[in-house]
C-alpha positions in Angstrom: -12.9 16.1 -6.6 -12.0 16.0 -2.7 -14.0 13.6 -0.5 -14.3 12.3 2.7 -15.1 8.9 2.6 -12.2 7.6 4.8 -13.3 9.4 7.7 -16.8 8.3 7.1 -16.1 5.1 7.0 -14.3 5.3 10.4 -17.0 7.4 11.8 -19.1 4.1 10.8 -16.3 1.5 11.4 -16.4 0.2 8.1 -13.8 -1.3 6.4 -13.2 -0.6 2.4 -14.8 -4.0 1.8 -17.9 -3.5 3.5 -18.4 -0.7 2.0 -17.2 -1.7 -1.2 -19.9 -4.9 -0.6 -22.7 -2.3 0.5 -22.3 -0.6 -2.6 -21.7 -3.5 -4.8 -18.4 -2.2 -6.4 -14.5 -3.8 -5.9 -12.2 -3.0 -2.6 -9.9 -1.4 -5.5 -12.7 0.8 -6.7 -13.3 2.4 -2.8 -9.9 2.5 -2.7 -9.7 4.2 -6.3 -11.9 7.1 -4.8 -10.4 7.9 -1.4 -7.3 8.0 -3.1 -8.5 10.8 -5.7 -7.9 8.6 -8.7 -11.2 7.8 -9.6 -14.5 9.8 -9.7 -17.6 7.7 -9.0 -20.5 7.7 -11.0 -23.2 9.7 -9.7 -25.5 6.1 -9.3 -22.2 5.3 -7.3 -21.8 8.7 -5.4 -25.6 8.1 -4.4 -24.8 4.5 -3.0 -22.4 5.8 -1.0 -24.3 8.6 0.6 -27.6 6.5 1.0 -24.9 3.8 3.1 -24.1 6.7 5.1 -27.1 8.5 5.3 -26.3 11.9 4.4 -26.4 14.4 1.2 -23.8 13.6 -1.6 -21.9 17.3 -1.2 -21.2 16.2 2.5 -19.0 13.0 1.3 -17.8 14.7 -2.0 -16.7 18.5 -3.1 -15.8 19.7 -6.5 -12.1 21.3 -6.6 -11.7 24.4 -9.0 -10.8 23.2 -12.1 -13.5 20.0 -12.0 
């Protein structure tokens, strides 16, 4: 699963922490998921587009094979 959550948070100017803090997850986890190593829940997914303000499939997009 691709995402863009790295340029979100600079389009916000958030650091992994405050998002990580927003959402109520670890740096690590933020981190996890920009990095493509971990795929959030969807609860999590939903935080993070509610923070943002915009639809789930604008932050994340499934790859073929997922």
């Amino acid at each position: 699963m691709k995402n863009i959550l790295k340029i979100e948070r600079a389009r916000q100017n958030l650091t992994q922490q405050d998002l990580a803090e927003k959402v109520q997850v670890s740096r690590q986890t933020i981190n996890s998921i920009e990095a493509g190593k971990y795929v959030p829940s969807t609860v999590l997914a939903l935080k993070i587009s509610r923070v943002f303000g915009v639809p789930v499939e604008t932050l994340f997009e499934l790859e073929e094979g997922d």
